[in-house]
C-alpha positions in Angstrom: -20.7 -43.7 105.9 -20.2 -45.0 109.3 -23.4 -47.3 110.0 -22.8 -50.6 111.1 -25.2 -53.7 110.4 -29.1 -53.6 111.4 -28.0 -49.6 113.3 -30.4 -47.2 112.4 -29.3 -43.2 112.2 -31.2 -40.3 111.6 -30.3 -38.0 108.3 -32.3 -35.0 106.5 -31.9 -34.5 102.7 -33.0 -31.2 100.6 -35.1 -31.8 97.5 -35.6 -28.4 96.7 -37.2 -25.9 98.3 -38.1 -28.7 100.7 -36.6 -31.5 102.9 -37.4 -34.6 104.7 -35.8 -36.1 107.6 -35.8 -40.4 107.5 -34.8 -43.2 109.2 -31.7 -45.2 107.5 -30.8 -48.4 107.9 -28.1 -51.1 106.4 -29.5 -54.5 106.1 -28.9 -57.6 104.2 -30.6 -57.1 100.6 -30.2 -56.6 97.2 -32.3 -53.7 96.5 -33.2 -50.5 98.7 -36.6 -49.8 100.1 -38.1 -46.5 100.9 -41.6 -46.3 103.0 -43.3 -43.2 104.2 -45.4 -44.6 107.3 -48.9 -43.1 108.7 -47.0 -41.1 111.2 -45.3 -39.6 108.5 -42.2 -41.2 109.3 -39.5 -42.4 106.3 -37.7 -45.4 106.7 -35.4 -46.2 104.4 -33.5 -49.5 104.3 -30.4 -49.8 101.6 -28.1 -53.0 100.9 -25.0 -53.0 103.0 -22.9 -52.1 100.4 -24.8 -49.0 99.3 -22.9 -45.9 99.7 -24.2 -42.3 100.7 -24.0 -41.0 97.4 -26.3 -44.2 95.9 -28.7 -43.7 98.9 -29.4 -39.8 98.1 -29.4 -40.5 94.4 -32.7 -42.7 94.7 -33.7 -40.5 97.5 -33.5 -37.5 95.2 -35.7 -39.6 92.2 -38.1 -40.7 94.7 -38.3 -37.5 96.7 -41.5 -35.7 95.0 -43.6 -39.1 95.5 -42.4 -39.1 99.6 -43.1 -35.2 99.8 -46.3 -36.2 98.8 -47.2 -38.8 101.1 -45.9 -36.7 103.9 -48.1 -34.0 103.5 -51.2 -36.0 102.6 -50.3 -38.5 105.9 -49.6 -35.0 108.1 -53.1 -34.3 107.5 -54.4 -36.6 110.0 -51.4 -36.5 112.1 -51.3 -33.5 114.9 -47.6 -32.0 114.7 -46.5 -34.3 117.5 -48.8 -37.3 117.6 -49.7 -38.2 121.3 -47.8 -41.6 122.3 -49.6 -44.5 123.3 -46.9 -46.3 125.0 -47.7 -49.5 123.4 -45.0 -52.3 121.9 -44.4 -51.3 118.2 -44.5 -47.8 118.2 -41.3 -45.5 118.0 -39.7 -43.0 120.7 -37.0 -40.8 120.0 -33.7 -40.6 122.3 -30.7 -38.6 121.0 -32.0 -38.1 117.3 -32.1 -42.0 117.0 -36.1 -43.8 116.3 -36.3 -46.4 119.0 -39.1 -49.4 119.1 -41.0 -49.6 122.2 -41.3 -53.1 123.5 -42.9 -53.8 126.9 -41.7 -56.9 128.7 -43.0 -58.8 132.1 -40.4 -59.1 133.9 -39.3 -59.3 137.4 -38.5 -55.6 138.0 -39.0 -52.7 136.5 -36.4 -51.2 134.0 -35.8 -49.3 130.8 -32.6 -50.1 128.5 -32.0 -49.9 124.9 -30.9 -52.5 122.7 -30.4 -53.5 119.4 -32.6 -50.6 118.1 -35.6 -50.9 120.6 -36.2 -49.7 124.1 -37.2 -52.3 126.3 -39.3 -51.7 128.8 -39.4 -54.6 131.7 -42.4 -54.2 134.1 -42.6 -56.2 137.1 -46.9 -56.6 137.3 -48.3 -53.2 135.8 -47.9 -53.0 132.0 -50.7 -50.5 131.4 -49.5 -47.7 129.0 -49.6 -45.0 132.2 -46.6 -47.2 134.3 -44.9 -47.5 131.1 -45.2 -43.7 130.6 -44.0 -43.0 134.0 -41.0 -45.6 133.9 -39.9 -44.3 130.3 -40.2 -40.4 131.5 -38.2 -40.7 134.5 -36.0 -42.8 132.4 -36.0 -39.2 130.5 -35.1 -37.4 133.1 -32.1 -39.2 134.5 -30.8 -39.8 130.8 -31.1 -36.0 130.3 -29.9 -34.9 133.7 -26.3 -36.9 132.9 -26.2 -35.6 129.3 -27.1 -32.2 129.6 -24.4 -31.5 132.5 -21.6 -33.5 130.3 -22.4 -31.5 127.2 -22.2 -28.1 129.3 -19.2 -28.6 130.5 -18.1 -29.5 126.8 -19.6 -26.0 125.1 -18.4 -23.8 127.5 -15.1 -24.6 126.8 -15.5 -23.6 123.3 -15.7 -19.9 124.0 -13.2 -17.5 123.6 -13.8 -15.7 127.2 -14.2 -17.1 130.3 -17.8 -17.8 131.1 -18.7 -19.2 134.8 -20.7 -22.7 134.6 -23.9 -22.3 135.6 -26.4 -24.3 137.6 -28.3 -26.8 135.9 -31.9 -27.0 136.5 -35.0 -28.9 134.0 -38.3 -28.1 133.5 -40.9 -28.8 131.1 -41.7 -26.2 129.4 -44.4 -26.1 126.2 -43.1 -23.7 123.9 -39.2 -23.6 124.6 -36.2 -25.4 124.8 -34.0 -23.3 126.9 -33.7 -20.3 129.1 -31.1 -18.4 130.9 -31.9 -16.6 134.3 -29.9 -13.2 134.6 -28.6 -15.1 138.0 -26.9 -17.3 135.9 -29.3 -20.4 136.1 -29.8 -22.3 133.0 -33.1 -24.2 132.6 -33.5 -27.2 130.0 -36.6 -28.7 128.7 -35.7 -32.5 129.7 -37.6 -33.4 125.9 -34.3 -32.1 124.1 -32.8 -35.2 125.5 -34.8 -36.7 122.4 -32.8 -34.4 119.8 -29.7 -35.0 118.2 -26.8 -34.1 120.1 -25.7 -31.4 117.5 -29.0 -29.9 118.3 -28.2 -30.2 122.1 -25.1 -28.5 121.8 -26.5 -25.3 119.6 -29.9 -25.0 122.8 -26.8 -25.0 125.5 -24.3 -22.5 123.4 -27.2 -20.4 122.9 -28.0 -20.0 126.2 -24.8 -19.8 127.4 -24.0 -17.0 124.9 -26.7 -15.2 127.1 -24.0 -14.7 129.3 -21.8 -12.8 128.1 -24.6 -11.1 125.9 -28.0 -10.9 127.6 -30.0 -9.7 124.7 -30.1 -10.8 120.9 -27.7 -8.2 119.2 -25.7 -8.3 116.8 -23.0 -8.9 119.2 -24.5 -12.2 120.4 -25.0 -13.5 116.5 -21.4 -13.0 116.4 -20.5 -14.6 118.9 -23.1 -17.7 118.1 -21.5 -17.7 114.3 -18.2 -17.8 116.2 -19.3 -21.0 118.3 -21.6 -23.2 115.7 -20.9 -21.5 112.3 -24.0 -24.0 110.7 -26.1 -23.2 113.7 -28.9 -22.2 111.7 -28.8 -25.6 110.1 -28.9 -27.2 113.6 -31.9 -25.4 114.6 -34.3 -26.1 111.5 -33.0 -30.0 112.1 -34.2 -29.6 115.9 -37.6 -28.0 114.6 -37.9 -31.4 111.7 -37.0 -34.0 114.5 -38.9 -32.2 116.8 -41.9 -31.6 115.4 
C-alpha cells in the first residue's frame, strides 16, 4: 500500500450488501483506531506497519457497528451538509479529505499542505470571503485538470474523436453534458472527486460523440474504455453524496 507517513487517502470497502467509504491514514501507534464522526465521516488511523489486508480484516469485524453509526448520524445530516467555511471542518479536492484552516495573513491565498488547505486572508476572514477565495480556488484547480485529463481520455479511444471545447457550469443535478456542437460542459464540483471518477464523467461524455444516444452501441464502447466503470460511478455517487 502506497501511503506515506501522516498522508491521508480515500478507500471504500464492501461489507455485504453494503459499503462505506473512509478516510485512512498511517501514523505512529501501536494499535488501529476507527471513528465514525457526526458528519458521518470514517476515519481510520492504522500503525505504520499495518498492511491492507490487516486494515480490511478489522474493518470487516468492525463494519456492522460503523454501518450503524452511519445511518443513525445520516439522520441529522442532509445528503451533502452545507459548509460553514470555518477552521476544522473538512473539504474535499480530488477524492482526498482536506482540513480547512483560515490564516491572517498578508494576502489572500489558498494552498494545500500537509493534509489541510490553508486559507491566508489579508483582513476579511468571515466564512463568505473564505467561500469566495476557496471556490474560485475551485474553479482555476478544475479549469487545469479537467483540460489535462481530456486530452488524456481521448486518446484512449479506438477512433478518432475531435477534442472539444471546454466550458464549466454549475449545474444541480449533473456532472456532465455533451452539446451536439461538440461542446462539453463540466460541473467545476467534480474537481472534488477522485480522479478515476473524473476520467469515467469525461469518457462518458466523450463517448457521446461518436454515439449520441445511450445504446447498446455506446455501452460498448464505454465497457471498451473503463471496463469497472460501473464501479467508478457508485464511488462518485459515495464521495459525492
Amino acid at each position: 500500500m502506497m501511503l506515506e507517513n501522516a498522508e491521508s487517502i480515500i478507500k471504500t470497502l464492501r461489507w455485504g450488501t453494503n459499503q462505506f467509504v473512509y478516510e485512512l491514514t498511517l501514523v505512529d501507534r501501536e494499535t488501529m483506531e476507527i471513528a465514525v464522526h457526526p458528519d458521518a465521516c470514517v476515519r481510520v488511523k492504522a500503525p505504520l506497519n499495518a498492511t491492507e489486508a490487516i486494515i480490511e480484516t478489522k474493518l470487516r469485524k468492525r463494519a456492522g457497528w460503523i454501518i450503524r453509526q452511519i445511518r443513525y448520524f445520516n439522520q441529522f445530516n442532509p445528503l451533502t451538509p452545507p459548509r460553514s467555511y470555518l477552521s476544522g471542518e473538512t473539504h474535499l479536492y480530488l477524492g482526498r479529505h482536506y482540513r480547512l484552516k483560515t490564516i491572517p495573513f498578508q494576502s489572500d491565498s489558498v494552498k494545500l499542505m500537509r493534509g489541510f488547505f490553508i486559507v491566508e486572508t489579508k483582513e476579511d476572514v468571515s466564512p463568505a470571503h473564505v467561500k469566495t477565495l476557496m471556490e474560485d480556488w475551485y474553479l482555476e484547480k478544475a479549469q487545469f485538470h479537467f483540460q489535462k485529463i481530456l486530452k488524456r481520455c481521448i486518446e484512449n479511444f479506438p477512433q478518432t474523436v475531435e477534442l472539444p471545447e471546454l466550458h464549466l457550469r454549475a449545474m444541480k443535478k449533473r456532472w456532465g453534458s455533451m452539446s451536439r456542437n461538440g461542446v462539453l460542459t463540466l460541473n467545476p464540483e467534480l474537481i472534488k472527486a477522485p480522479i478515476e471518477c473524473i476520467d469515467y464523467v469525461i469518457t462518458h461524455e466523450l463517448c457521446h460523440l461518436v454515439h449520441p444516444n445511450h445504446s447498446p452501441d455506446f455501452y460498448r464502447l464505454l465497457d471498451y474504455l473503463i471496463p469497472q466503470w460501473e464501479k467508478v460511478k457508485h464511488r462518485l455517487e459515495l464521495t459525492m453524496s
